[in-house]
C-alpha positions as CSV (number, residue, x, y, z in Angstrom):
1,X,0.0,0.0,0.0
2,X,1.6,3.3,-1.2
3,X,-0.2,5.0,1.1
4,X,0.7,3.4,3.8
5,X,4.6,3.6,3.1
6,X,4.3,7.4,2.6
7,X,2.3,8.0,6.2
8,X,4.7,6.0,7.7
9,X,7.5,7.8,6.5
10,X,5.8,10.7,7.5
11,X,5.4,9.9,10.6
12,X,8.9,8.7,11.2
13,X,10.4,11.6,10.2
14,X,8.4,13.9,12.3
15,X,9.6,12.2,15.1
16,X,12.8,11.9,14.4
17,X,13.3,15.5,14.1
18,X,11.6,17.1,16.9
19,X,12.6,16.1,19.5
20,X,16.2,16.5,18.5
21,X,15.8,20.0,17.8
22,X,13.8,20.7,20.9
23,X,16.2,18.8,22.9
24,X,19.7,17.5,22.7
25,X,19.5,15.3,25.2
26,X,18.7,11.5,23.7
27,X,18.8,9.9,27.2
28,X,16.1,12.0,28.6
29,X,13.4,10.9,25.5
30,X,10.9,8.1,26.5
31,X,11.6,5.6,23.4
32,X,9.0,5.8,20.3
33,X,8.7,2.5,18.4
34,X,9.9,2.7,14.9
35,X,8.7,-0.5,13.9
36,X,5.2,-2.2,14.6
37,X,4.9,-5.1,16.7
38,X,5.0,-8.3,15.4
39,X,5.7,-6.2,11.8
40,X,1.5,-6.1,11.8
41,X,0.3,-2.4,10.2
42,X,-2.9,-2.0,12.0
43,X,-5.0,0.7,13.0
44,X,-3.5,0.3,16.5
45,X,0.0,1.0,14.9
46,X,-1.3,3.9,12.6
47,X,-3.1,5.2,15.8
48,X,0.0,5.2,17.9
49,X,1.9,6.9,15.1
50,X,-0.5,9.8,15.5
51,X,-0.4,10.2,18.7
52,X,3.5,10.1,18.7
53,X,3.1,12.8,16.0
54,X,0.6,14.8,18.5
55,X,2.8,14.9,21.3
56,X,5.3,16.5,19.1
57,X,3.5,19.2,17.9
58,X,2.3,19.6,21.2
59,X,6.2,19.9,22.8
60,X,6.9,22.1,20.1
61,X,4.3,24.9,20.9
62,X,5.1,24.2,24.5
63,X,8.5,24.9,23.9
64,X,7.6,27.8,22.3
65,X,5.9,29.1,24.8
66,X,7.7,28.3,27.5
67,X,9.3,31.5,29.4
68,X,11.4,29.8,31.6
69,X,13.3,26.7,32.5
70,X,10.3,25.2,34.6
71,X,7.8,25.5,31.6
72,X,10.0,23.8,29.3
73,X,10.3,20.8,32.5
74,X,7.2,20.9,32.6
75,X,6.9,20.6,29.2
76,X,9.3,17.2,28.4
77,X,7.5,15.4,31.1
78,X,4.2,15.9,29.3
79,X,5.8,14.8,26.5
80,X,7.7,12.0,27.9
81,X,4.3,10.8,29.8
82,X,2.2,11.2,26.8
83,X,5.0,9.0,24.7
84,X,4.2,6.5,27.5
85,X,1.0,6.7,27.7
86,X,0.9,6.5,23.8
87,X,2.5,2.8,23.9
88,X,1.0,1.5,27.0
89,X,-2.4,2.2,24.6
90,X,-0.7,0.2,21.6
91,X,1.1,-2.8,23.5
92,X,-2.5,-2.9,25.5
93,X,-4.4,-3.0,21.9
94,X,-2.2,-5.9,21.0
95,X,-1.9,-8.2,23.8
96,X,-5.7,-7.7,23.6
97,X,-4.8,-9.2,20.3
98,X,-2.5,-12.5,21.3
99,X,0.5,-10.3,19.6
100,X,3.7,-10.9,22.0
101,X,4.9,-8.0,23.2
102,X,8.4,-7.7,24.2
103,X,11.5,-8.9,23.4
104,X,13.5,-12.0,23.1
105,X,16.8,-12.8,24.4
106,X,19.0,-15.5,23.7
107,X,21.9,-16.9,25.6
108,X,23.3,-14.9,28.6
C-alpha cells in the first residue's frame, strides 16, 4: 500500500526530528517504536503513530511558549508521559490481540 509507506514515512520523520531540535539530550526521551509489533500495520500501529506525531506538535508549541526553564520541565515530562502513555495504549491493543509484546533474548 503506497499510502501506507508514505504516512509511515511521515510519521517517522516527524519524530525523528523534533525532539532533537527541541532537545539534545537522547537519554532523557521516553523511546518511540519505529517498527510495529509483530511487523502487523494496524489501525493500532497507525493510531499510535498519531499520537507520537501529536505529542510533538504539542512539545513544540510548548517549547515555544515556554518563558522559563520550569515550563519547558514541565513541558518534556508531558511529553515524555504522553510517549508512554501513547504505547501502554498500543502494547495494551495488541496483547488484547494475542501479539507478544516484548523482546526475546537468547543466551546470557
Amino acid at each position: 500500500m503506497r499510502i501506507t509507506s508514505i504516512f509511515l514515512s511521515l510519521a517517522l520523520a516527524g519524530t525523528a526530528t523534533a525532539p532533537a531540535i527541541a532537545h539534545a539530550g537522547d537519554d532523557s526521551h521516553a523511546a518511540v517504536r519505529t517498527e510495529p509489533i509483530a511487523g502487523v500495520y494496524n489501525k493500532f500501529w497507525y493510531n499510535y503513530l498519531t499520537d507520537v506525531l501529536e505529542a510533538d506538535k504539542e512539545l513544540k508549541s510548548d517549547l515555544r511558549r515556554a518563558t522559563d526553564e520550569e515550563d519547558k520541565r514541565d513541558a518534556w515530562e508531558e511529553y515524555r508521559h504522553e510517549l508512554v502513555d501513547a504505547d501502554k495504549d498500543y502494547v495494551e491493543e495488541m496483547r488484547d490481540r494475542n501479539y507478544r509484546v516484548g523482546r526475546v533474548t537468547i543466551g546470557n
